[in-house]
N, C-alpha and C positions, 0 to 999 in steps of 0.2 A: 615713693613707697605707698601700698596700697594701707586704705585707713586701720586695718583689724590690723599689721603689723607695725603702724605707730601707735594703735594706742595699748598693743602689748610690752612695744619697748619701753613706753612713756609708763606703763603702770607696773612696770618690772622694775623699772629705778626709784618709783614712788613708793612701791613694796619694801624694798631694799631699805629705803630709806627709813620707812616708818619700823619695821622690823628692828631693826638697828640701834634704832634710837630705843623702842621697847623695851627692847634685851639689854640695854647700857644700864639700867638701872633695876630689874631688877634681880640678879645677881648682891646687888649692895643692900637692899633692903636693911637684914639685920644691923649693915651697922652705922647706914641712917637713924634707926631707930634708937642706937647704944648713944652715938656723938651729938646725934644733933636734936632728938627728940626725948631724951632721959629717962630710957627705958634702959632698968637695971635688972642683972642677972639671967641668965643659960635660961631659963625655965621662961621668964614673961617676955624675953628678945624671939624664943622661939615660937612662943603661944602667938603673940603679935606678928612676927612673919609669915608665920601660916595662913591667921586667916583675913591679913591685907593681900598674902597672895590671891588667895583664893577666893577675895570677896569679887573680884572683876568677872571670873568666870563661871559665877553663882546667875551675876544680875545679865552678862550674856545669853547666858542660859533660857532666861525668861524673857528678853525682849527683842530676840534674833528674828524669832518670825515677825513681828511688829513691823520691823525693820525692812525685810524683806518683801510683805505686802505692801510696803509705802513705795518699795523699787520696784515695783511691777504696774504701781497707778502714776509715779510721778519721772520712772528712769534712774537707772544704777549711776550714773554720773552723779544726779543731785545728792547720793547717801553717801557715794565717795567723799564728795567734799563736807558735803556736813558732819561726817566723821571725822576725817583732817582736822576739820578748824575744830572741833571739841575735843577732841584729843589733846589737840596741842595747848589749848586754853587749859584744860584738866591736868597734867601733867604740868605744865607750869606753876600752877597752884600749889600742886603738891612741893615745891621749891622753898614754899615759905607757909608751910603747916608749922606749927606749935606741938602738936600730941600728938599720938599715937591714934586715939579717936578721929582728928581731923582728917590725918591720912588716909581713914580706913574708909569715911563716907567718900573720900575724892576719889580713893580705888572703886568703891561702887558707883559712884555716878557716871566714872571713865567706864567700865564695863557697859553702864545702860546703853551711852549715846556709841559704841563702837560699831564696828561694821564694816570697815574699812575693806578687810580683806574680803571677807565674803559678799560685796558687794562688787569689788573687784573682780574676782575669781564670775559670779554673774555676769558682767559686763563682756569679759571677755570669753565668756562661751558663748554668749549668743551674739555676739558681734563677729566670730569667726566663724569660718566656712568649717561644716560640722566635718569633713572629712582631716579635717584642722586640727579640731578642738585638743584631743592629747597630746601633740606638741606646743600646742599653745599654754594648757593646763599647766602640763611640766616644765616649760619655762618659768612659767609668772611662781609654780612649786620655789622651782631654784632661787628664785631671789627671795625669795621667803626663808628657804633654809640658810641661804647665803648672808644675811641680813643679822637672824640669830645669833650665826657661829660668830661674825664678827664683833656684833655689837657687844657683850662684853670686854673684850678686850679695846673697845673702843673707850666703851664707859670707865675701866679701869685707868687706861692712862688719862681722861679728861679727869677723873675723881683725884687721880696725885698732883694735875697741875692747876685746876682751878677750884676743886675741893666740889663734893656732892649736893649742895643745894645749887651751884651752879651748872652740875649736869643736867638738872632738871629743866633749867632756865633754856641751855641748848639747845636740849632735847624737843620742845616744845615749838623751837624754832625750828627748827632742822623740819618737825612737822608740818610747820605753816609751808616752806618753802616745796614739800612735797607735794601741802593739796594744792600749792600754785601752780606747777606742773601739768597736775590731773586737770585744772582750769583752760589752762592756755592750751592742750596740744592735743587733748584725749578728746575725741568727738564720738559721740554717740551718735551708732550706725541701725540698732533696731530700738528704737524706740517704743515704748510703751504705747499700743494702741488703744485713745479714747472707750470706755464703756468695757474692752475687753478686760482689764483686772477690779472692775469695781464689785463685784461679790464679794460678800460677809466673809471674815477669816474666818469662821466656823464651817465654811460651806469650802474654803477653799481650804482645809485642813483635812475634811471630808474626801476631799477629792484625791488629793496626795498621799493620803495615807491607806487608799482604795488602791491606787495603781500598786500593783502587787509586788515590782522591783524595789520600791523605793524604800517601803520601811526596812527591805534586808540591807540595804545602803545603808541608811543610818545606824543602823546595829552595828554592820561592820567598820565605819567608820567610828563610831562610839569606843567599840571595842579595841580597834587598832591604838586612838590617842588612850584609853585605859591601861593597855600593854608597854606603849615606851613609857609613859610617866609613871607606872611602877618601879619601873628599874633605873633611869635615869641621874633621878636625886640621889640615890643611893651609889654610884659611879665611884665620888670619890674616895667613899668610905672602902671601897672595892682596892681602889688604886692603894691607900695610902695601908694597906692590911698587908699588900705585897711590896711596896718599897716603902721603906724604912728612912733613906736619905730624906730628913725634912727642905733642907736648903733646897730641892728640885722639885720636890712633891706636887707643888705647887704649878710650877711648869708642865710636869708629866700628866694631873689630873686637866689641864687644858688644853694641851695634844690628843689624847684621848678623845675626849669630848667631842675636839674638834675633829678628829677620824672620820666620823659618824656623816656629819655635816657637812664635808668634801666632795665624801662622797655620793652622798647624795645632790647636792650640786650638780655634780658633777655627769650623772647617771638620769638625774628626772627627766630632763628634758628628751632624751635617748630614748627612755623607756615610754614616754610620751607618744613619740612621732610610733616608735613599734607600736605600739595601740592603735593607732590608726589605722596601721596595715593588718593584724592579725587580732582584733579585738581587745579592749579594755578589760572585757572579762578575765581573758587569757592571764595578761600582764597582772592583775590585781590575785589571780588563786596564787599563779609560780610566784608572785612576791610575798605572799603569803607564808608560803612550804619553805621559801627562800629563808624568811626571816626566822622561819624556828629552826631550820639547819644552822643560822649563822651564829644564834644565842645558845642553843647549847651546849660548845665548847667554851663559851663564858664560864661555865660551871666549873670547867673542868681545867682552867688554865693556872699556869706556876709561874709565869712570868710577865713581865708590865710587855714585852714583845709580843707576847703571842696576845695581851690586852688590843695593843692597837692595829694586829693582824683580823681581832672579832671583828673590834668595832668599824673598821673602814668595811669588812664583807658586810655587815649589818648593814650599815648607811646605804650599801648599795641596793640593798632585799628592800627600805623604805622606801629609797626614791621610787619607787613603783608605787607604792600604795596609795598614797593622796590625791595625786593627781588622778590614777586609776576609775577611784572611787567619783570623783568631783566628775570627768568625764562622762562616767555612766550616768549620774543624775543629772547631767545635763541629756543624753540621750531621753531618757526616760520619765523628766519635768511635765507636768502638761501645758500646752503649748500658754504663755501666758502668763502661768505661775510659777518661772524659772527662779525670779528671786527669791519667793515665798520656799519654794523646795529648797533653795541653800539657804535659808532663813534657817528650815528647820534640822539642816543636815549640821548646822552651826551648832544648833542647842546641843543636840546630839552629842556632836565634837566634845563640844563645853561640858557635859557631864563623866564623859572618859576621863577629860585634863581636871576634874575637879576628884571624881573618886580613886584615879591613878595613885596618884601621889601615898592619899590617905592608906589606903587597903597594902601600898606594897609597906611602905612606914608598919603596919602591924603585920605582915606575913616575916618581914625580915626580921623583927623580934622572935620569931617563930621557928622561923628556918631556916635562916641567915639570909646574906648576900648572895651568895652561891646557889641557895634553894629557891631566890628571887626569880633567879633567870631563868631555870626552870620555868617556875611559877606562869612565864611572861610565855615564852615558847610555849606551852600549852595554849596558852591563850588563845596566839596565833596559830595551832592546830586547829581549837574549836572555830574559831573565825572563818577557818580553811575548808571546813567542813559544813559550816552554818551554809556560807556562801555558795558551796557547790551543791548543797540541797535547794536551797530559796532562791537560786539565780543562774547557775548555771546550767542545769537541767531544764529551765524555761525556754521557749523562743525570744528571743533578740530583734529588736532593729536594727544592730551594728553590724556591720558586715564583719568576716573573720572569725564570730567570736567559738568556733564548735572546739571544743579540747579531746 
């Protein structure tokens, strides 16, 4: 097997894994907080899961580019694993917090040292052959969405049989064993050339934010994670307004969920390898147009069937997007500062998934659940449109990409 297709496989199970284990825990948050950390009452369980959630994706935010200039002077292998083993050390910890407060510095400290994936996602674009790279992208996509969708459901049944501070303890291992993985199998094929990433982040920030594709990437990539964590959180309050049976609810709002998730799985990798043959550009507009066709009959549905009829078309209008996006700014990186440009396409990411949430939480007091998805499909018009002014009307390096 040629080495960019083992260290895709090897970093697709490592993904999977670490994903997995992410998603097991936080789903339970709140009632960590209620059992085991004595946090009492709807109003201070909620105040306190918010912003443990969201403390990780505050301090990503800020120290993604860091991160990714160090992968550019020292090699995206060594960030892999030095994010592995502090994650896992970090997560672990959180296992045996006392308070509310302990929890919430451990969620930010695990935010600082992360990196995992977009370190990843780095490694393996420039270590595969660029006519590659969007099958590749969409692959390593897949196990990432695949990873998600399971990992609560993974987390829920370790939490009934060994109880939640021992999923932490797991979870943690389950990580060590994934950067031992990335250690033994993953070899890094383009190495960081001496002298070539040593410029100032200021000068290499300069630089990146000068090439004229990139900052429309980060916008639209900002925008896309702003758009589904709008409406996501709010899913089950969707589900359970139209079925009434509690005894199922529960089942129905994780069928759902998981619809989305399948199918995208399912679809990234496809959508991938089509990027390669007829441009990135291509696949990122039509997934765009795609995803506000598939959400606005969200708005308008009567029944939990025609629920999971949206969200599996939805999942598939995603699996385009991400990988889409990551593609192109691997195309259009300056040669050198690959990791640094997904350093900052991270931050990016990280303040969609940070203002998503927030903003849909008050539009849906506003205008319901229903006027959500709306809300979200717009989004993904203007996105639609951002994009085919800042980017598609430009000249291309990638072959394919005229619409």
């Amino acid at each position: 097997m040629e080495q960019w297709k083992r260290n895709l496989a090897v970093l697709c199970v490592a993904l999977f894994l670490v994903m997995a284990s992410w998603s097991s825990i936080i789903p339970f948050l709140p009632m960590y907080l209620e059992d085991y950390l004595g946090v009492e009452g709807d109003s201070q369980i909620n105040f306190w899961t918010g912003i443990i959630y969201g403390a990780s994706f505050l301090s990503m935010m800020i120290v993604s580019p860091i991160w990714g200039k160090l992968g550019d002077r020292y090699g995206r292998k060594i960030m892999i694993v030095r994010s592995g083993l502090g994650i896992g050390a970090i997560i672990a910890l959180m296992g045996i917090a006392q308070t509310p407060m302990q929890l919430l510095i451990l969620r930010l400290i695990n935010g600082t040292i992360s990196g995992f994936n977009p370190a990843s996602i780095a490694l393996v674009s420039t270590d595969s052959p660029k006519e590659k790279v969007g099958f590749a992208l969409g692959t390593l996509n897949a196990a990432v969405v695949g990873g998600s969708v399971l990992g609560p459901v993974i987390g829920g049944v370790m939490a009934e049989l060994i109880g939640l501070r021992h999923v932490f303890f797991v979870t943690g291992l389950v990580l060590f064993l994934a950067t031992l993985l990335v250690v033994v199998y993953v070899k890094e094929i383009n190495k960081p050339v001496p002298g070539v990433s040593g410029s100032r982040m200021a000068a290499d920030a300069k630089k990146i934010f000068s090439t004229p594709p990139l900052p429309a990437l980060f916008t639209s990539g900002m925008l896309i994670q702003f758009a589904l964590l709008s409406t996501n959180p709010f899913l089950p309050v969707f589900i359970q307004e139209l079925e009434h049976n509690e005894s199922s609810t529960s089942f129905l709002i994780g069928l759902a969920v998981s619809a989305a998730g399948v199918a995208s799985v399912l679809f990234s990798p496809i959508f991938g390898r089509l990027g390669d043959r007829v441009g990135s550009e291509r696949i990122l507009f039509y997934s765009l147009l795609a995803s506000v066709v598939s959400l606005i009959p969200h708005a308008l549905v009567t029944s939990y069937g025609q629920v999971l009829i949206c969200r599996f078309l939805f999942g598939i209008a995603v699996g385009g997007l991400i990988p889409a996006v990551n593609t192109l700014i691997r195309w259009y990186a300056p040669q050198g500062m690959e990791s640094s440009t997904y350093g900052y396409s991270n931050s990016f990411f990280n303040i969609g998934m940070m203002l998503g949430p927030v903003t849909g939480g008050m539009m849906a007091g506003i205008i319901g659940v229903r006027g959500l998805f709306l809300f979200s499909a717009a989004l993904f018009l203007i996105n639609a449109v951002w994009f085919r002014i800042h980017l598609i009307n430009k000249k291309s390096t990638q072959p394919g990409t005229e619409i």
